[in-house]
DOPAVO-752252 format. One line per field, with one value per residue (C-alpha): residue number from 1; residue in one letter; x, y, z. Coordinates in pm, 1 decimal. Layout:
! DOPAVO-752252
k: [NUM/...]
r: [A/...]
x: [X/...]
y: [Y/...]
z: [Z/...]
! end
This chain:
! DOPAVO-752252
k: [1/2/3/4/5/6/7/8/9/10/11/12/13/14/15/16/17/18/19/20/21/22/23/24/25/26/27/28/29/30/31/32/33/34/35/36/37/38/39/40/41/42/43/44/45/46/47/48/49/50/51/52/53/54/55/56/57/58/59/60/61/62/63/64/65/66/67/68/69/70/71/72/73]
r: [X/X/X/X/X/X/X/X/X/X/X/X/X/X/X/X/X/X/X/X/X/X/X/X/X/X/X/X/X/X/X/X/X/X/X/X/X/X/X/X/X/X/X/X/X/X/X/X/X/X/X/X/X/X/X/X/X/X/X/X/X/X/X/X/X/X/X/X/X/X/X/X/X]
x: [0.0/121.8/200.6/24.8/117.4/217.2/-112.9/-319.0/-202.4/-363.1/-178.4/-37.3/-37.8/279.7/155.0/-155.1/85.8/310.7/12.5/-104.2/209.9/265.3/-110.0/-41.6/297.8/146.2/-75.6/113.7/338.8/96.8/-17.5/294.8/350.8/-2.6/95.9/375.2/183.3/105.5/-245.2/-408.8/-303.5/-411.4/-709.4/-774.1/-697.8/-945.3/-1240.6/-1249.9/-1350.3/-971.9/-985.6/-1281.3/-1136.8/-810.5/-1014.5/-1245.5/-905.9/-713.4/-1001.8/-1043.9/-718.0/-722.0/-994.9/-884.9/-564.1/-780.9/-1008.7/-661.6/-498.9/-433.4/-668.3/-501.7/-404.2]
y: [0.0/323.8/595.4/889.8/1222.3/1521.4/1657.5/1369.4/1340.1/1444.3/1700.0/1520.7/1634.2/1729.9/2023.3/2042.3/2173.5/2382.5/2610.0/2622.1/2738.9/2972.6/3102.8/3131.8/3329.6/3567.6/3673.6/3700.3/3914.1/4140.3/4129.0/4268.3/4501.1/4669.1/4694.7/4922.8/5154.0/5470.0/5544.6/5729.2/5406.3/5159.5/5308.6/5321.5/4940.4/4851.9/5115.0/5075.4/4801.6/4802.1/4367.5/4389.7/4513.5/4340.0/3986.9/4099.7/4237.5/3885.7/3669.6/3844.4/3818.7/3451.8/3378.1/3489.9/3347.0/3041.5/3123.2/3250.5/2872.6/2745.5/2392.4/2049.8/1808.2]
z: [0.0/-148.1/151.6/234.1/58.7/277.1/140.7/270.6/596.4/881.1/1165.4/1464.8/1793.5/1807.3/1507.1/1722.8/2021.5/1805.6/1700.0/2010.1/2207.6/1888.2/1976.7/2320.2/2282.2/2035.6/2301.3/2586.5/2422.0/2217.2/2598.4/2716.8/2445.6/2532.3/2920.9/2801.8/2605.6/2766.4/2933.5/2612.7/2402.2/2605.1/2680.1/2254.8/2285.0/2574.1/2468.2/2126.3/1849.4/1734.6/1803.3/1609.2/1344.1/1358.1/1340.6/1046.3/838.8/957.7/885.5/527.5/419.1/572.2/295.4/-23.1/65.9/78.4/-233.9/-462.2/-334.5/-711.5/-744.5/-643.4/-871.8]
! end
C-alpha cells in the first residue's frame, strides 16, 4: 500500500501543540507590548472596536488566501 502524501495526511499532535504554544505566545506578548503603552493608548486598545477590526481584516485576508490557493491536482 502506497504511503500517504504530505497533502493527505492528517496534523499530529505534536503540530496540534506547536500552534497552540505559537497562539499562546502571540498573546502574551501582544499582551505585554499593550501593558507598556502609555495610558491614552491603552485606553484606545481597551475602549475601542480596534480587536474587532483586527479579526475581520485577519479573517479576510485569511480567505482569499484560501479562495486565490491554485486547485489540487
Amino acid at each position: 500500500m502506497a504511503e500517504p502524501s504530505r497533502v493527505d495526511r492528517q496534523p499530529g499532535w505534536r503540530e496540534v501543540l506547536r500552534l497552540a504554544i505559537a497562539a499562546v505566545a502571540v498573546v502574551l506578548g501582544l499582551s505585554i507590548v499593550t501593558s507598556l503603552l502609555p495610558t491614552d493608548a491603552q485606553e484606545i486598545v481597551f475602549h475601542t472596536p480596534l480587536a474587532i477590526v483586527v479579526l475581520l481584516i485577519g479573517t479576510g485576508w485569511l480567505l482569499w488566501r484560501i479562495g486565490r490557493r491554485p486547485p489540487e491536482r
